[in-house]
N, C-alpha and C positions, 0 to 999 in steps of 0.2 A: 079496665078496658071499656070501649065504649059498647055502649049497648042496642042502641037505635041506628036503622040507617042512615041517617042522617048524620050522626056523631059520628060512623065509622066512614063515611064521607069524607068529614071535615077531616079527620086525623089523617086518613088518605092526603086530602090536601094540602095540611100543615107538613106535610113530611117532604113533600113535593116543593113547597116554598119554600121551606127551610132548607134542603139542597140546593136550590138555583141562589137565595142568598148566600149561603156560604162560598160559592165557585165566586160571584161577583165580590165578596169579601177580601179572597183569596187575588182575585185579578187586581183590587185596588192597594192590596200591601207589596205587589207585584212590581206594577209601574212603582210605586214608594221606591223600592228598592233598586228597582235601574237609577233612579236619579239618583240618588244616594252614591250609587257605582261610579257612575257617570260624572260625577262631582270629584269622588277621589281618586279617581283617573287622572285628573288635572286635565282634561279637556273644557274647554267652555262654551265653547263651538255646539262639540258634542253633546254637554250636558243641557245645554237651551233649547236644544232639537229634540233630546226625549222629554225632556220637560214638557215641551208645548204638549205630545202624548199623552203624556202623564198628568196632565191641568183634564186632558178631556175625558180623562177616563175618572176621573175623581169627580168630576162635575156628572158626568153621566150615571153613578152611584149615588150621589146626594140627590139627586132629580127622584130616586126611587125609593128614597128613603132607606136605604141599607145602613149609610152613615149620615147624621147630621150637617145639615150642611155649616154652620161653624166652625166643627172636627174640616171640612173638607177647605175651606177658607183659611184656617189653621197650618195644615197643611201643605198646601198650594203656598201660603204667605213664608214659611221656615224654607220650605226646600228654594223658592226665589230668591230669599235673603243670601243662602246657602252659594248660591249660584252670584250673586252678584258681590261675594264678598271673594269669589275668585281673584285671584293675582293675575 
């Protein structure tokens, strides 16, 4: 355990960031998962409209470094394939 104020500060803090990361984790496999829905729905319509969503909410996690922005490029590039390989 930490010993100094200042360490017990920090651990305050990390525990504090490490919550509000994980919610923002949590919101980004979130939107993943409507489109994902939204795809096998057979809507295209619909799956393009939560997409757009779901691109901003994945850009606005890479911005903060939660995930990689690559991972979020990655991402963003599969679910658009996904969507445009609709029938």
């Amino acid at each position: 355990m930490a010993n100094t104020a200042s360490a017990r500060k920090r651990a305050r803090q990390s525990e504090t960031q490490r919550q509000h990361n994980t919610s923002l984790r949590s919101e980004f496999r979130t939107a993943v998962k409507n489109v994902i829905k939204a795809i096998e729905a057979g809507d295209k319509s619909a799956a393009q409209g939560v997409y757009q969503g779901a691109v901003s909410t994945i850009d606005s996690i890479a911005d903060k470094n939660i995930i990689h922005k690559n991972k979020a490029a990655r991402h963003k590039s599969r679910l658009s394939a996904a969507i445009k390989g609709m029938s």
